[in-house]
N, C-alpha and C positions, 0 to 999 in steps of 0.2 A: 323624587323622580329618579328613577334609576338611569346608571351611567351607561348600560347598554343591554341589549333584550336577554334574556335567560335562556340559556343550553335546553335541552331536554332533560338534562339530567336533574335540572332544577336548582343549576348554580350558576354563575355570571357565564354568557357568553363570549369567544374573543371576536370583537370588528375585526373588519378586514385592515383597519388604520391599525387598530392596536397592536396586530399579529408583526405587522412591517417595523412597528416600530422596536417591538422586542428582538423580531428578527435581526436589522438591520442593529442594532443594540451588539447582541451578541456577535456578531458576525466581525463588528468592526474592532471588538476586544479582542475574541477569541481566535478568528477565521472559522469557528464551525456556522455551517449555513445550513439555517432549516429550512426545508422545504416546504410549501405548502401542504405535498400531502402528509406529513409530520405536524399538522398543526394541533390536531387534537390530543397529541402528547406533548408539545409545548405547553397549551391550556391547563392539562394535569399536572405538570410541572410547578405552573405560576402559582395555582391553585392551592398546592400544597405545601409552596412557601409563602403566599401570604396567611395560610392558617399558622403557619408556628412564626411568623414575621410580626402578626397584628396588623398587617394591610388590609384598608378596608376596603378597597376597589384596583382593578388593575393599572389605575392612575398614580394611584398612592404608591403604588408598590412600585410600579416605575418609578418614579422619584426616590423610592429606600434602595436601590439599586447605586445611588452614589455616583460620582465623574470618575471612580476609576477601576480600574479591571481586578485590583486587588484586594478593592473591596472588602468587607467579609460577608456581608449578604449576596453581593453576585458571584462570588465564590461558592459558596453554598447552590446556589442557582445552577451553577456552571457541573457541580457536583453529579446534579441529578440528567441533564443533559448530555452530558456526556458519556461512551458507551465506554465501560470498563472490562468486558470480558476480554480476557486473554489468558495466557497460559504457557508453563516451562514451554520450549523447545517447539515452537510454535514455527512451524516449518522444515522440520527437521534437515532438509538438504540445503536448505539456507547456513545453516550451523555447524553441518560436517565438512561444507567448502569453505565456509570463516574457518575451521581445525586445521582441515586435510590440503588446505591450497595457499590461503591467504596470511593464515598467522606467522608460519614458521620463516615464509621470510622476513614477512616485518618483524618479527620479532628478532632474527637474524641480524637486518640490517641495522635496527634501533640498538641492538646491544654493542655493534662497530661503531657507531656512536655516541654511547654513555646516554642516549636518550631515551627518554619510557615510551611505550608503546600508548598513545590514544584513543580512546574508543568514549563516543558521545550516542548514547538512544537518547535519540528526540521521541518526545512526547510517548513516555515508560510507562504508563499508567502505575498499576498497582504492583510492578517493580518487576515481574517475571522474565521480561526482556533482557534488562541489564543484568539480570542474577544469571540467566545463561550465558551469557556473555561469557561473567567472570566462573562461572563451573568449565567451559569449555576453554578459556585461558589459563585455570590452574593444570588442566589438563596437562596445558599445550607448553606451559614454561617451565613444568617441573624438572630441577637439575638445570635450568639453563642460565647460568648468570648473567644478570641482565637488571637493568632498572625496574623498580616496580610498577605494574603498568597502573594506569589511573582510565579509571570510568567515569562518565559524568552520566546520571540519569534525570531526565528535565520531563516536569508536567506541567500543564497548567490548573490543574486541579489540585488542589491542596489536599482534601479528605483522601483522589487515590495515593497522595506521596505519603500520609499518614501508614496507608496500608503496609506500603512498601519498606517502610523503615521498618518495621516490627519485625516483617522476613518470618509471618507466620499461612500457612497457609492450608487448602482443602483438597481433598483430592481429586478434585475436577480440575482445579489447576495442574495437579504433574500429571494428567491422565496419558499424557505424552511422554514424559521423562522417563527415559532410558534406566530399567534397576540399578545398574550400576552407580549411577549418576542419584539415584535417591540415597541408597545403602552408603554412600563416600559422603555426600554432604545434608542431609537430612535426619532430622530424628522426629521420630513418630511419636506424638502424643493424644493416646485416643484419636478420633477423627482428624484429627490436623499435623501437619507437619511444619520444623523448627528449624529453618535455615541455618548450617553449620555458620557463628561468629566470623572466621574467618572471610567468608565469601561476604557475607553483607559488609566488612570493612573494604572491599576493594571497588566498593561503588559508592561513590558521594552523589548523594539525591539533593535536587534543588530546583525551586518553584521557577518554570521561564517557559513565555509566553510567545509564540511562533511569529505573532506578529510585530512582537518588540526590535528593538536594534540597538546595540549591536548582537549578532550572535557571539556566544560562546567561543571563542577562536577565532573569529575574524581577525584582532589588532591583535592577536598574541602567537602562543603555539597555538597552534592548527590541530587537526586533527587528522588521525592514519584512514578511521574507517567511520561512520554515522550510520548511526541504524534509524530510520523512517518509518517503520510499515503498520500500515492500513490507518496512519492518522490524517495525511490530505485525501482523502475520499470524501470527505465530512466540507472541503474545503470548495469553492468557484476555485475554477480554473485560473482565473488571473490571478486568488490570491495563494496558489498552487505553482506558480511561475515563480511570485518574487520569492517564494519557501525557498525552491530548488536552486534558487541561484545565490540566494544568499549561503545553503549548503555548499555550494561549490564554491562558495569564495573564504568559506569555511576551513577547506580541505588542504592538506598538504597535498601539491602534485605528487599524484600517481594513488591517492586516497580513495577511498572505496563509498559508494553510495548502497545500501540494501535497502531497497523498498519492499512494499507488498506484493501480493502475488498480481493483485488487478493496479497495479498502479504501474502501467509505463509512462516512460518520458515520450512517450512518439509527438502527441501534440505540443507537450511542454520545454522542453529545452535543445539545446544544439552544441549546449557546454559540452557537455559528457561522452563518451564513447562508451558503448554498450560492449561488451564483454561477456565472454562466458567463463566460469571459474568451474570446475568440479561437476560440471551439469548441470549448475544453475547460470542463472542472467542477472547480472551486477551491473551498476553504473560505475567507471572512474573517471577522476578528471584528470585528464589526458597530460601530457608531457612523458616522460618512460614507465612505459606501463606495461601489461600483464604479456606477454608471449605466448602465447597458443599453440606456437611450434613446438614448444618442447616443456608443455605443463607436464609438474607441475609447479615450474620455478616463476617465480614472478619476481622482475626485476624493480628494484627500488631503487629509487633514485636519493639525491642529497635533497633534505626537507628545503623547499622556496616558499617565503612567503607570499599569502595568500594576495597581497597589493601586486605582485609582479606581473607584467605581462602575461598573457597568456600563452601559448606556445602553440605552433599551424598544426591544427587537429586533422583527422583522415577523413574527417566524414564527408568533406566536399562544402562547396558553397553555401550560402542560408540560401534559403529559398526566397523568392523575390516577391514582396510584396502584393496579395493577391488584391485586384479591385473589387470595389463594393461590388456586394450582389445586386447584380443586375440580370434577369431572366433575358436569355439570347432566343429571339422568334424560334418557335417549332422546337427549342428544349425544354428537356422534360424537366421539374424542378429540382423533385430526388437526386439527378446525375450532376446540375450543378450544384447542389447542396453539400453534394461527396466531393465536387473539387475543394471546396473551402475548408469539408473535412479534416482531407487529407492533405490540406496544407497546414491541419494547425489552427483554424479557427473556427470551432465545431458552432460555437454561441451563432456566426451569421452563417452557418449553416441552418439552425435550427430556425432563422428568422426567415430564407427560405421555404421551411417545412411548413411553416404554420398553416398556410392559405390550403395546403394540400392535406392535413393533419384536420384541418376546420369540416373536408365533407364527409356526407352522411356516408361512403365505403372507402376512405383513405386506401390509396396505392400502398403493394405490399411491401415497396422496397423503400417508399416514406417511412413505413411504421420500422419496420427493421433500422432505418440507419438512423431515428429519431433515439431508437430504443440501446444502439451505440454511444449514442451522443450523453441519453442518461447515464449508463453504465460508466462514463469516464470521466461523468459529471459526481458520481459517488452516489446517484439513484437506483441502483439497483432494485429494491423491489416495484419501483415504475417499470421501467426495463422490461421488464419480467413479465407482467402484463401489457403489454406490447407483444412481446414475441409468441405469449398464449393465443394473444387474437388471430396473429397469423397466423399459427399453427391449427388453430379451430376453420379458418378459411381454407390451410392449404396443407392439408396432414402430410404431406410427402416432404414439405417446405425443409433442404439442407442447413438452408441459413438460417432459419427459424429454430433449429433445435438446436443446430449450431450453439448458436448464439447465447439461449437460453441455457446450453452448459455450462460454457462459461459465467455467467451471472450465477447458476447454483456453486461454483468454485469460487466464487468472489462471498456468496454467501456461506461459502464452508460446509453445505449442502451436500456432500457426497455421494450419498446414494442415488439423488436423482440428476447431479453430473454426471456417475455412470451411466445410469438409464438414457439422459441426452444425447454423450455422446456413439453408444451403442447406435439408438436411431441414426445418428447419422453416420456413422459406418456401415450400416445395413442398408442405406440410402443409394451410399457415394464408399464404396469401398478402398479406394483411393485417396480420402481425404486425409493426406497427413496430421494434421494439427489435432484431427479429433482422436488418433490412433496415440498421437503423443500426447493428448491429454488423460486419454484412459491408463496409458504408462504411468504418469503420476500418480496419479488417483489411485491404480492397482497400489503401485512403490507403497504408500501412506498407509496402506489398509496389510502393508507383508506379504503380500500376494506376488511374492517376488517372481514365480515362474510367469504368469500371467503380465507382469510391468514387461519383464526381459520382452517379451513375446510380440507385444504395441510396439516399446522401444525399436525394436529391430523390423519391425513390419514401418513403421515410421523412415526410417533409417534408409530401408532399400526405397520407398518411394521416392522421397526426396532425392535422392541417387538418381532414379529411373526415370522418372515422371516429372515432366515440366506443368502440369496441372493440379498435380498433388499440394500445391500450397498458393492459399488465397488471403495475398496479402492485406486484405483489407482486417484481416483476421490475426494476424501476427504478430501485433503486436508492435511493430516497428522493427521486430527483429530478423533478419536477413533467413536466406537457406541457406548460408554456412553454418551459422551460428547454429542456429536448429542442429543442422547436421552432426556437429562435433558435438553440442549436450547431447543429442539419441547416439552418440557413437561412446559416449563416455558414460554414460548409462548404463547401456548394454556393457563395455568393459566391466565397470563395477559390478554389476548383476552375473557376470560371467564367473567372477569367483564366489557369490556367495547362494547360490540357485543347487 
């Protein structure tokens, strides 16, 4: 008798019991959380390690999965699961404000104090992160006496930390990397490229898992700066909270948070105070911290351990406790589903949407803020189909292309983020955020006359226009902040155009 009915394909299929229980399996080791519509590459997954495991059903094989995370078959498991593209310099204006704004004082300050400078990437994969890291630190300390700095690079993948240590790699990986920065630390052999010795000894790799406790620095030194990005998008939201907070209890006040480009804190934390460094947006945890008046100096303070008090932040009060959803007669559901939103609680948000998401023409501004609520949930290409439907209903639809920009930029899509955000410039020629997201997107591609051009067309609306920016869309970040990165943008682009 078989253990459950047969795929199409003509090999076991997964129940719907089975899929929860690997999911939830995974999820409660790792924090990556499959989705449902991700099920049929989990299935391929399982599939492919029970032929090289000798599992005879997906029963068995759950049970050769083991009670712990470190495993070596659910490591293996965790292997194929997990998404390892990355690459040098993978953000580039990320990297030149850690050079051009952030290092040289701490590295300043750390040298008045005989202590080495910190820097932790959380979840490194196949090491490209932290290897920038340490290229744009040798950069940045050459000639400067001072302690030598220490990296930590942490995965929970074993096979990508294997990668990483060899510090060999392809040229899809430096496709980004600056000539210079190849020709100083790289040597070419045939197809691949052989990370100069020096720079792989200034990063110590080591297997640790997001979910574990204690973090890296919590009970000891601290750290200056944590690099994050694009590994909680894989994550729920709640288990995306305790990540960020235990980062900040991580940090030395006045430490530096870099996330992804789609990963704000707006729903997730109230630790942190958002920042702009160099024309990017950085998290720090608050006590003395970056100046804005007169960047590019960033003031550091004496390292406090991460137990002490916390120190009264600018951001204002927490927001108050919103009550259960409860639909208010003659409101529509959408606009109360956006208050819960945008207080931070998208999940009874969505619990809201459903009833309205259930009929046969779902409301357009259902689908749009459901299609939100995935995109922050790390579903993007759900999302995405959402914002098609509307857009096939409502070709003119702002928010719909909107929006769908965004999600092509989250999926590193660029061509058809330009396309997105064009339509809605050509819509709404006023719409700041889409004007300053084609600035990026030109900036990435060298298109420097064309980034200057958004940047500054961005710049004066925001100035001008009290409509030009729709914050539901912003990310959490103010129209100052905007204002000073498209002001300092345009500066940058004003000498090199």
């Amino acid at each position: 008798m078989r253990e459950h009915p047969v795929h199409e394909t003509g090999q076991p299929s997964l129940s719907d019991e089975q899929f929860r229980r690997f999911r939830d399996l995974i999820a409660r080791r790792s924090g990556i959380y499959i989705h449902a519509a991700d099920r049929d590459a989990l299935r391929g997954h399982l599939l492919a390690r029970m032929g090289q495991s000798g599992a005879t059903s997906f029963a068995d094989y759950l049970r050769r999965l083991g009670p712990s995370p470190e495993g070596e078959e659910f490591q293996a498991l965790l292997d194929l699961v997990t998404i390892q593209e990355t690459y040098f310099f993978r953000d580039q204006a990320q990297f030149m404000a850690l050079q051009r704004y952030v290092l040289p004082e701490l590295v300043k300050a750390r040298s008045r104090m005989g202590e080495p400078l910190r820097i932790w990437s959380a979840g490194c994969s196949t090491g490209e992160e932290p290897y920038t890291i340490a290229m744009v630190l040798a950069e940045s300390i050459a000639g400067v006496a001072s302690p030598p700095p220490y990296i930590l690079a942490t995965d929970v993948s074993q096979g990508a930390l294997a990668v990483a240590r060899r510090g060999i790699y392809g040229e899809r990986s430096l496709r980004s990397t600056p000539e210079h920065y190849r020709e100083r630390f790289f040597t070419r052999d045939g197809e691949t490229y052989i990370l100069n010795g020096a720079i792989k000894e200034m990063v110590e790799f080591r297997p640790f898992n997001l979910m574990s406790t204690p973090y890296p620095g919590a009970r000891g030194p601290g750290w200056d700066v944590i690099f994050c990005r694009n590994v909680t998008i894989y994550f729920k939201p709640e288990t995306t909270k305790a990540v960020v907070r235990r980062f900040y209890e991580s940090l030395w006040e006045g430490g530096y948070l870099f996330t992804g480009f789609s990963e704000s804190l707006r729903y997730l934390s109230r630790d942190f105070l958002t920042i702009q460094v160099g024309g990017v947006f950085l998290y720090q945890r608050s006590g003395v911290g970056y100046d804005r008046a007169s960047e590019p100096r960033i003031r550091v303070g004496r390292r406090r351990r991460a137990s002490a008090p916390a120190p009264q932040r600018t951001q204002g009060p927490r927001a108050e406790p919103v009550p259960e959803p409860k639909l208010a007669p003659g409101r529509e559901a959408d606009s109360r589903a956006r208050e819960f939103v945008d207080a931070g609680l998208p999940d009874k948000g969505g619990q809201l949407l459903a009833p309205e998401l259930e009929r046969s023409s779902p409301p357009k501004k259902a689908l749009l803020l459901h299609a939100e609520i995935l995109l922050n949930q790390g579903r993007a290409v759900e999302a995405a189909v959402l914002c098609e439907k509307v857009i096939r209903r409502e070709p003119l639809s702002v928010a719909g292309h909107y929006l769908l920009g965004i999600i092509h930029r989250t999926l590193e899509d660029d061509d058809q983020a330009v396309e997105m955000f064009k339509r809605v410039v050509y819509l709404r020629p006023q719409h700041a955020l889409a004007r300053f997201h084609l600035g990026e997107l030109h900036a990435r591609r060298n298109e420097l006359e064309a980034a200057r051009r958004e940047y500054a067309n961005a710049l004066r609306l925001l100035q001008e226009r009290s409509d030009s920016l729709d914050e539901r869309f912003a990310g959490g970040f103010s129209a100052g902040l905007l204002i000073d990165t498209c002001r300092s943008r345009v500066e940058d682009l004003d000498g090199d155009v």
